[in-house]
C-alpha positions in Angstrom: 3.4 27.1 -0.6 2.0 27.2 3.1 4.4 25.4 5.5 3.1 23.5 8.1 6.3 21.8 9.7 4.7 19.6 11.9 1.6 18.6 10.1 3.9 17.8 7.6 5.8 15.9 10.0 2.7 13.7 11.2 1.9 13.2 7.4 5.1 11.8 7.1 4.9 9.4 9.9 1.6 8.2 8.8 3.0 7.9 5.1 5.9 5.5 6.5 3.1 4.0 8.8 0.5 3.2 5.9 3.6 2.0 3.3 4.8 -0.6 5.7 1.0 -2.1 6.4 1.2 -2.4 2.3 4.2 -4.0 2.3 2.7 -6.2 5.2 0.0 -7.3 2.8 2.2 -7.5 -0.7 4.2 -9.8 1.0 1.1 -11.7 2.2 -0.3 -11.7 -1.1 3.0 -12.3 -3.2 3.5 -15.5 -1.1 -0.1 -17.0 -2.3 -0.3 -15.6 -6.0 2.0 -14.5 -8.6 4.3 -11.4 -8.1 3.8 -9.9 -11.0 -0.1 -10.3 -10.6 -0.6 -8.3 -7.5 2.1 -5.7 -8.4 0.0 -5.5 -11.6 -3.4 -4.9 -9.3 -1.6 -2.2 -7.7 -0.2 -0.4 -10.7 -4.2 -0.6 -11.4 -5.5 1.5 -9.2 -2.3 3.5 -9.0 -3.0 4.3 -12.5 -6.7 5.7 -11.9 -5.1 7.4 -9.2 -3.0 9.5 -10.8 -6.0 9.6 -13.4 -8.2 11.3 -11.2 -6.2 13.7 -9.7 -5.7 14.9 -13.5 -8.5 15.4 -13.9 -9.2 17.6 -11.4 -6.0 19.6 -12.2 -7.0 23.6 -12.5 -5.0 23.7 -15.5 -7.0 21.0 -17.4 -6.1 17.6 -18.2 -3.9 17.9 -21.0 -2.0 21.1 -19.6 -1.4 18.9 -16.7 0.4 15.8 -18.0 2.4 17.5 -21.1 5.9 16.7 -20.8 9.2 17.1 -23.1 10.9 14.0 -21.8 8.4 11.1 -22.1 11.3 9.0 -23.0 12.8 9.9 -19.8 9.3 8.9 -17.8 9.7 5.7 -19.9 13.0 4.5 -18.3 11.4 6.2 -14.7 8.9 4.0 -15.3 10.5 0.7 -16.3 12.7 1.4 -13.5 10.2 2.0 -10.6 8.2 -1.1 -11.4 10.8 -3.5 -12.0 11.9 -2.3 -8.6 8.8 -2.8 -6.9 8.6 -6.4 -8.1 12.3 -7.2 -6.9 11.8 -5.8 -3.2 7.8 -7.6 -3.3 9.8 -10.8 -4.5 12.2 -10.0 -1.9 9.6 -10.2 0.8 8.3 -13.9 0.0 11.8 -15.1 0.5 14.0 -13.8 2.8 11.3 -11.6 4.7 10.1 -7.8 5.4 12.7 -6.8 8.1 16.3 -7.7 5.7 14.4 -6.1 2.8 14.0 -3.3 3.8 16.9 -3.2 6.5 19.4 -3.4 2.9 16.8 -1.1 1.2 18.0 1.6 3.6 20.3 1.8 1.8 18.7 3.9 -0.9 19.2 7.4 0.1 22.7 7.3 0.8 22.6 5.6 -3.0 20.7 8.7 -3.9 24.0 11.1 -3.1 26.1 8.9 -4.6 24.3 9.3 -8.1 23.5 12.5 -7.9 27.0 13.7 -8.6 27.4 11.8 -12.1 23.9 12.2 -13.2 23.2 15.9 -11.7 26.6 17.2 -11.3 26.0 18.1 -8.0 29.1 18.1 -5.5 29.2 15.5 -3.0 31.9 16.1 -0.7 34.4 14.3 0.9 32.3 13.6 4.1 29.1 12.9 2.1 31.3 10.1 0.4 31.9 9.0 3.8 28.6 8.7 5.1 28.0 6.7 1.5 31.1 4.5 2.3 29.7 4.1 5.8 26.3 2.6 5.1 27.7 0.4 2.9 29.5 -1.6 5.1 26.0 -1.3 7.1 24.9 -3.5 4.1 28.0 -5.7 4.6 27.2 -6.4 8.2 23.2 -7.2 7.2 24.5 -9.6 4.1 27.4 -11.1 5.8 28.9 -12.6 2.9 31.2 -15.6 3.8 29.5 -16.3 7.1 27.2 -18.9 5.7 24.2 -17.3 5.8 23.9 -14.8 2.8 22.3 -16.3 -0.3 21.3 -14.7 -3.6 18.1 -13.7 -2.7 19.4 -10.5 -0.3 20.6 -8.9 -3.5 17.4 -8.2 -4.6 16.2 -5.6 -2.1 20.0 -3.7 -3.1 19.3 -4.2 -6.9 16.0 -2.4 -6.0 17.5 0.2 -3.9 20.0 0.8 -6.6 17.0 1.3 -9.2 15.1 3.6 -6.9 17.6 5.3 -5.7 18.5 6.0 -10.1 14.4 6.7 -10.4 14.7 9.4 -8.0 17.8 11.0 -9.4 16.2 11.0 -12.8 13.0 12.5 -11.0 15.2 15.5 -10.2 16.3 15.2 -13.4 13.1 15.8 -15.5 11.8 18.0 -13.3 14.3 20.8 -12.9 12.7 22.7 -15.8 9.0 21.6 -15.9 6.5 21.0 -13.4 6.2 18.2 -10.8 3.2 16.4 -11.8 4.3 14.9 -15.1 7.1 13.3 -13.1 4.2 11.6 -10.9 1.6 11.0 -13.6 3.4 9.7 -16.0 5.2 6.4 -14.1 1.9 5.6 -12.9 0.0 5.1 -16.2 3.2 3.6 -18.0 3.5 1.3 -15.2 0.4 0.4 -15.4 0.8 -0.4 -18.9 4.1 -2.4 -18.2 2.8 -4.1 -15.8 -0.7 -5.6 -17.0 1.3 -6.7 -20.2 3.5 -8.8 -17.9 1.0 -9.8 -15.3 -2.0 -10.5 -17.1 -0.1 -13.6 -18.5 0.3 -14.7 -15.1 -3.3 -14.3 -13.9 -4.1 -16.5 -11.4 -7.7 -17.2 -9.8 -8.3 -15.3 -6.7 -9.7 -17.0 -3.5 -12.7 -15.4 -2.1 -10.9 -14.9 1.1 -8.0 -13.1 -0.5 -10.6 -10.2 -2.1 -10.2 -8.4 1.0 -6.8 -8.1 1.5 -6.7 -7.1 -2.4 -8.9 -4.5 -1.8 -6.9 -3.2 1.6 -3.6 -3.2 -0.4 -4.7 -1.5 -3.2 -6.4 1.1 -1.0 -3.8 1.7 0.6 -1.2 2.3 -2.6 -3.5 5.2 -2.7 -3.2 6.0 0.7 0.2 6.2 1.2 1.0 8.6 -2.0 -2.3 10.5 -0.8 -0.8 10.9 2.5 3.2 11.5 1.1 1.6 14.1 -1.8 0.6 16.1 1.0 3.3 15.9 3.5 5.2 17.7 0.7 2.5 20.4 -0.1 2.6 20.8 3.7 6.7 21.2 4.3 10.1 20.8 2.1 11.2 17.2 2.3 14.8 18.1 3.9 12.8 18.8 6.9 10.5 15.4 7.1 13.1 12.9 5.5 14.5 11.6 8.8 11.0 10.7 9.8 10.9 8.3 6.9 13.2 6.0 8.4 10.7 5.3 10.7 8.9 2.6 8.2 11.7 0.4 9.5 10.5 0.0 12.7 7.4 -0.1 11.5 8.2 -2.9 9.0 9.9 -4.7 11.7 6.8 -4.3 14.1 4.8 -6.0 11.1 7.3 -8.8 10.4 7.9 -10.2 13.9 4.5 -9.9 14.9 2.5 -11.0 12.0 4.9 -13.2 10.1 7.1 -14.4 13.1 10.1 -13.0 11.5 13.4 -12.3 13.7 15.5 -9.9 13.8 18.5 -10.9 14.2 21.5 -8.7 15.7 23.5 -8.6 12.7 20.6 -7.3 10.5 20.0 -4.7 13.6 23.2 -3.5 14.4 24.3 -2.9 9.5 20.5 -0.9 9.8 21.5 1.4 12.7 25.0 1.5 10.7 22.9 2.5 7.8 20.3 5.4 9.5 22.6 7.1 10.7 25.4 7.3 8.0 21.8 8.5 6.1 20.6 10.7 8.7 24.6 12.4 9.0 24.5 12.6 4.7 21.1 14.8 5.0 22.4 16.9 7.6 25.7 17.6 5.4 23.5 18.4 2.5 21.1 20.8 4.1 24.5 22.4 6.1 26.1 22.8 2.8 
């Protein structure tokens, strides 16, 4: 593979960028129509997606989405879209800035698992940095102060279920090839999902067939762009950047849905980055 640091870099950025103007619209959408409708919409065109680019595959079709583990993309994919519809619900009720300020959680989640599920080591100062943004996520939920309610545990449950997809992405794909891993959460998702959300169809207002159409657009934008940030440059070397959708998520929030961010919630996500940002640079110094 060609490596292209900083066009991978810029790939990255615009990756973050294009995910947070999704979320921007999810949350939109999600407050005027059924979660589990729109989630189902974009599992749709996820699906053909994923489809497509199978179709193209040089190998063929076939050669391209065989896989040994199917159960495992099962659970990957029960996982990944029960997760989106927790941090999507999460967005209509407690807003885009705490969601994803205790999502930023998930990476540090990621080392956690990795040892019991990969049996890699995670070191004393990894388990720090894990420890760490954990009390980040303290500070965001402030339990006891009168302000936490129920509702901020679903952006954690949904970090926590990412943060086990990706593990068991590692998983699956340590002896066979990367695409399976992507294809097959896609179409089973897609699956899952119109069986869930169909029942909840709701009529959809004229007005709202634009921002469908942008939000499901851009589901395929943002894995486009994410697909080749990785063909460009290892994703040790871009992964910091992705914190950046928090600022971008907060840009979105306070300016288009006159959210606040209030200094708690700012001071657990710094907490949180940089326990994250210190965990990535012991794993690539190990």
């Amino acid at each position: 593979m060609s490596q292209d640091p900083v066009r991978g870099i810029w790939l990255m950025i615009a990756a973050v960028a294009t995910f947070a103007a999704q979320d921007g619209f999810s949350r939109y959408l999600a407050a005027e129509y059924n979660t589990l409708m729109v989630v189902m919409v974009r599992y749709w065109v996820f699906a053909g997606f994923v489809l497509m680019l199978a179709l193209r595959r040089p190998e063929g079709f076939r050669a391209a989405i065989r896989s040994r583990r199917l159960g495992a993309h099962v659970l990957r994919a029960t996982l990944l879209v029960t997760e989106v519809c927790l941090i999507v619900w999460g967005y209509t009720l407690i807003g885009l800035i705490e969601s994803h300020a205790v999502f930023a959680i998930c990476p540090l989640l990621i080392a956690a698992l990795s040892g019991p599920i990969l049996g890699e080591k995670v070191g004393l100062m990894r388990w720090a940095a894990i420890a760490a943004g954990m009390v980040g996520v303290i500070v965001i939920l402030r339990p006891g102060a009168g302000v936490f309610s129920l509702a901020a545990l679903l952006p954690l449950a949904s970090a926590l279920m990412f943060a086990t997809y990706s593990v068991l992405t590692r998983l699956v794909t340590r002896d066979e090839p990367t695409f399976p891993a992507f294809f097959w959460p896609g179409v089973i998702g897609a699956v899952l999902m119109t069986m869930t959300g169909l029942p909840n169809w709701q009529a959809i207002a004229p007005v709202d067939l634009v921002p469908l159409l942008i939000y499901a657009a851009l589901a395929v934008l943002s894995h486009w762009l994410l697909l080749k940030c990785y063909e460009a440059t290892e994703a040790a070397r871009v992964q910091p950047y992705a914190y950046l959708q928090i600022v971008f998520v907060s840009a979105i929030g306070m300016t288009v849905f006159g959210e606040t961010l209030a200094p708690a919630v700012a001071i657990g996500t710094a907490i949180i980055v940089v326990a994250g940002l210190f965990a990535l640079w012991q794993e690539r110094t190990a």
